[in-house]
N, C-alpha and C positions, 0 to 999 in steps of 0.2 A: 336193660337199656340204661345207660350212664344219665343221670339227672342235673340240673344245673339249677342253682338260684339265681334266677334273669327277673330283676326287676325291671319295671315299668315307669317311671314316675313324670308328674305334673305339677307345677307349681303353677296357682289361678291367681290370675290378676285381673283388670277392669278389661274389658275388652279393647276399650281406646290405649290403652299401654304402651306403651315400644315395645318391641321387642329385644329381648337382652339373654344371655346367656350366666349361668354359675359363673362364669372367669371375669366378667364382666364385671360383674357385684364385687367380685374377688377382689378383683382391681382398682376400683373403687375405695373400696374398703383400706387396702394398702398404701391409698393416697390421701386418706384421711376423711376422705367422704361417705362413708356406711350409708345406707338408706335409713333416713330415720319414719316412724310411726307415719302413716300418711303417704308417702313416698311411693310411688309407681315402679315396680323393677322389672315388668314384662311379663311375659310367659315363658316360662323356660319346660321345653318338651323332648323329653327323654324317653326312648322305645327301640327295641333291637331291631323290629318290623315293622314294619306299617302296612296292616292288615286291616278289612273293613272288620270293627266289631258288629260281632250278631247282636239282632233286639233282645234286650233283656226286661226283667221285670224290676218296673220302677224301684229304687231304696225306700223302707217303710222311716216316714220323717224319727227323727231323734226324741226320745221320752227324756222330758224335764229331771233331773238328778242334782241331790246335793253335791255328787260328787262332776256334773260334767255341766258347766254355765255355758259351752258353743262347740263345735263340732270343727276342729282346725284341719281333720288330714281321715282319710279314708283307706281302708289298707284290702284289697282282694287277694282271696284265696281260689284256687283253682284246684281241679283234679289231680295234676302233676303233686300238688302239696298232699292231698290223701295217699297219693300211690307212694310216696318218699315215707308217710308214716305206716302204712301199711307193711312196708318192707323191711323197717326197725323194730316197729315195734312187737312184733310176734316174737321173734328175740329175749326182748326184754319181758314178756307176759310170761313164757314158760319159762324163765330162769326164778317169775317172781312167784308163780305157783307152785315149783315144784318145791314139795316139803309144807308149803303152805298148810298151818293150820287154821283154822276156823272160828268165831264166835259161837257157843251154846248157840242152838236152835230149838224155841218150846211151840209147840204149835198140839192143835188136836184137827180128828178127823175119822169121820165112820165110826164117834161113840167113842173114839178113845182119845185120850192125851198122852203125848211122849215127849221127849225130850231126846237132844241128840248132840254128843259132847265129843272132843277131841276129832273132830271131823278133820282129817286130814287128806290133801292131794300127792299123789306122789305119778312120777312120769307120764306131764302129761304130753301130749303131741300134736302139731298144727301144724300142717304146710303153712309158707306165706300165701301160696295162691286163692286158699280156704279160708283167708280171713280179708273183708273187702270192706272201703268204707267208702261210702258215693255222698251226694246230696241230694237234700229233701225238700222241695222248693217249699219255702215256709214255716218248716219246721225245722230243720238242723241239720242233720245226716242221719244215713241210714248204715247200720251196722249188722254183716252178714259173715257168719260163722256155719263152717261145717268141716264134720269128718274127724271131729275131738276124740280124741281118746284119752285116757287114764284110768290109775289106780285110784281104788275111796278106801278107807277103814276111819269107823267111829267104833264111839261107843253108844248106850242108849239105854233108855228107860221107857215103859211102858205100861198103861195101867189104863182100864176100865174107867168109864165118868157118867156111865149111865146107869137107869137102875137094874139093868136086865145084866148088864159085864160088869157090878164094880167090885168084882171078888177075884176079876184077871187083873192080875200085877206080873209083870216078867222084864227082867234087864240082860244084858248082854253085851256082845259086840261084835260088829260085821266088817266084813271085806266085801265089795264089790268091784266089778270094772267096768267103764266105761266104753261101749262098742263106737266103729265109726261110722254109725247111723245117727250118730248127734249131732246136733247141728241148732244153731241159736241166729235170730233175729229181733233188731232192738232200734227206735227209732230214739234219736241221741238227740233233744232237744237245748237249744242254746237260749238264753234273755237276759235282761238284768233288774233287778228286782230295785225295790222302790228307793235304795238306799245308793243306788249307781256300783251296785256289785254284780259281775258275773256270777249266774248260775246255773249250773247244767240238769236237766231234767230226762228221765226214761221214759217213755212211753210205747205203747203195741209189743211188751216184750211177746215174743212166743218160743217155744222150745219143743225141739223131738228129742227125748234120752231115748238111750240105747243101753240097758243092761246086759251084758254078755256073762256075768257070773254074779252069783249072789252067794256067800257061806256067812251063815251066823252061828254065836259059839256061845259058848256059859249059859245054855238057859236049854230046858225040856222041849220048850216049843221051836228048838232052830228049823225041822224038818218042816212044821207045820208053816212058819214064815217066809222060810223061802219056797213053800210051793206058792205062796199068794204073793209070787215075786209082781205078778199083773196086776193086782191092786197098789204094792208099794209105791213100782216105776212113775205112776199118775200122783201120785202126792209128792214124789221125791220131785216132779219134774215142778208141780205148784211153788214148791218152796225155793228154788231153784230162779224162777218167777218170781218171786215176792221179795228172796233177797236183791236183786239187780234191781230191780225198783225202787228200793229202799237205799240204795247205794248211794247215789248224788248228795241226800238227806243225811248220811252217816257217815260217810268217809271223803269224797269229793268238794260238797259246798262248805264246809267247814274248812278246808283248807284254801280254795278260793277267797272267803270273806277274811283271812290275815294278810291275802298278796297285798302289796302295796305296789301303786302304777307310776310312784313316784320317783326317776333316779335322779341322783345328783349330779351336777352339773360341773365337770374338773377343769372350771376357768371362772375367775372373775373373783372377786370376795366372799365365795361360798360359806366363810364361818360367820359373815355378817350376814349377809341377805341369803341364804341357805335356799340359793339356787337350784331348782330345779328340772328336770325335765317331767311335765306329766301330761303321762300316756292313759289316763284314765276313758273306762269306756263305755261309753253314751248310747251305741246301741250294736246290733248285730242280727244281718239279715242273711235268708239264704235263699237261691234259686236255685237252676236245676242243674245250672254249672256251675256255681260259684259260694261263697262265705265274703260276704263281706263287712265289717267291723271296723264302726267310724270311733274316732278315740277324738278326745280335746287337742292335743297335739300342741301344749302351750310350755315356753319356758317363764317360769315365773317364781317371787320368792315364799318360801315357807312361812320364814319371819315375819314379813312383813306384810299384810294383806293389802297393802294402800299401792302398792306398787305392782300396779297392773296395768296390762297394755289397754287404752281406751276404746278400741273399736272393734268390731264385732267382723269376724271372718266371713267372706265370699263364699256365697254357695257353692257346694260343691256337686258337682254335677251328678244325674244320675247312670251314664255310661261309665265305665272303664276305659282306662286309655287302650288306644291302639295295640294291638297285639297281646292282649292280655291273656288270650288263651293260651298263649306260646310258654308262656310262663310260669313258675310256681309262686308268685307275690307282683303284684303291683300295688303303687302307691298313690293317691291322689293328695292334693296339702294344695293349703291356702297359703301368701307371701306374710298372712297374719302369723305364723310357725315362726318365719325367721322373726320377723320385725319384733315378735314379744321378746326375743330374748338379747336384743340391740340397746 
């Protein structure tokens, strides 16, 4: 089914307002009149439907941040935006695993310590239909994977750490495959930590591996390993566990804490007062239809910090506009968005 980006959007004003339209302002604005700071410009209500919104669950208020001083504009996410990522992105997953090699992994277990190197993925396979991402009222989304298959080949080391095995040492290197009885679930949590950075968090990973072949080589003991192929699978599937857990912390939030939510703004004397737009973001809630993530939503200068708009944005409601379900983005905004950057 053909998807569409149909936004939503609101601009909030005083309830006593007039009512005024975008072309309005426009017009205005071309006759030398802009609304300045203070100024009343209406409600302006844009929506492809006007359907009753179902009851949802209140927005959790905005955590204080160095980086978000008021909450100008509200942005909803819906289902339709999961099912658009869901359909790229499995795509771009196996073109980025396959070949994929691995970080060392040291771990012990059952008396021994191993190590396990050159860990490489090679063809793996996913329908899009077996990879799903829904929401988690209160926690983020929930992430459901099944029916993976692939090749593994590492290499590895091996050795005794007790006192009853510490005279087994043995190394090697194996091939296994991945059967399509695997299948992975993971709840994807979203926040932002105390510095007004997004962070993304794992939590309730669980996993079924499916080993469908096991050969190990260079070592006496290959026969003896791969019959304890049913011991392995349970440790292989822990670490398996342990690295996605550890993923947000090592690869993800690190690359989060350099985005900057700052763009620049291609009007006005941007090399003097280094205009900006910033989308910095203040908080991020989810229920059981939706994501939604309120951002500052202020144009203001870099340079100079004295030069700020003086008043403080109109609540924003905690509905969505009309028809939002219909949709992959809706937008809520205060008239404090325009008027900062007037």
């Amino acid at each position: 089914m053909a998807r569409r980006l149909a936004v939503s959007c609101v601009v909030l004003v005083a309830l006593a307002a007039p009512a005024a339209s975008l072309g309005d302002v426009a017009e205005a604005c071309a006759a030398g009149d802009c609304p300045t700071p203070g100024d009343d410009v209406g409600m302006l209500q844009v929506s492809h439907k006007a359907v009753q919104a179902p009851a949802i669950q209140p927005i959790a208020r905005m955590a204080k941040t160095p980086l978000c001083r008021a909450v100008g504009a509200r942005a909803w996410l819906t289902q339709h935006t999961l099912d658009l990522i869901d359909d790229n992105l499995v795509p771009m997953l196996l073109a980025q695993f396959d070949e994929a090699v691995f970080p060392p992994i040291r771990n012990s277990s059952y008396g021994f310590s191993f190590e396990i190197r050159n860990l490489t993925l090679r063809n793996p396979t996913l329908a899009p239909e077996d990879f799903q991402l829904s929401f988690v009222e209160g926690i983020g989304l929930r992430l459901e994977i099944k029916s993976i298959t692939a090749d593994v080949s590492f290499s590895y080391k091996a050795a005794g750490d007790s006192w009853w095995n510490n005279f087994v040492s043995t190394s090697g290197s194996a091939d296994l495959s991945i059967g399509p009885g695997t299948s992975l679930g993971a709840g994807l949590g979203a926040s932002i930590n105390a510095m007004g950075r997004p962070e993304v968090s794992v939590v309730d990973v669980g996993m079924s591996l499916e080993v469908t072949k096991l050969h190990v080589h260079g070592t006496v003991l290959s026969s003896l390993i791969e019959a304890l192929k049913f011991a392995i699978v349970p440790i292989a599937q822990r670490l398996i566990e342990n690295m996605i857990l550890a993923l947000p912390a090592d690869r993800i939030n690190p690359i989060l804490e350099k985005l900057s939510f700052q763009l620049p703004l291609p009007f006005g004397n941007t090399e003097d007062l280094g205009l900006v737009a910033d989308f910095s973001v203040c908080s991020i809630t989810t229920g059981s239809d939706y994501l939604a993530v309120d951002v500052v939503g202020e144009a203001r200068s870099q340079t100079n910090p004295f030069l700020v708009y003086p008043l403080q944005p109109l609540p924003i409601p905690d509905m969505p506009p009309q028809g939002w379900k219909e949709d992959m983005l809706s937008l809520t905004m205060t008239k404090w968005t325009i008027n900062s950057g007037l």
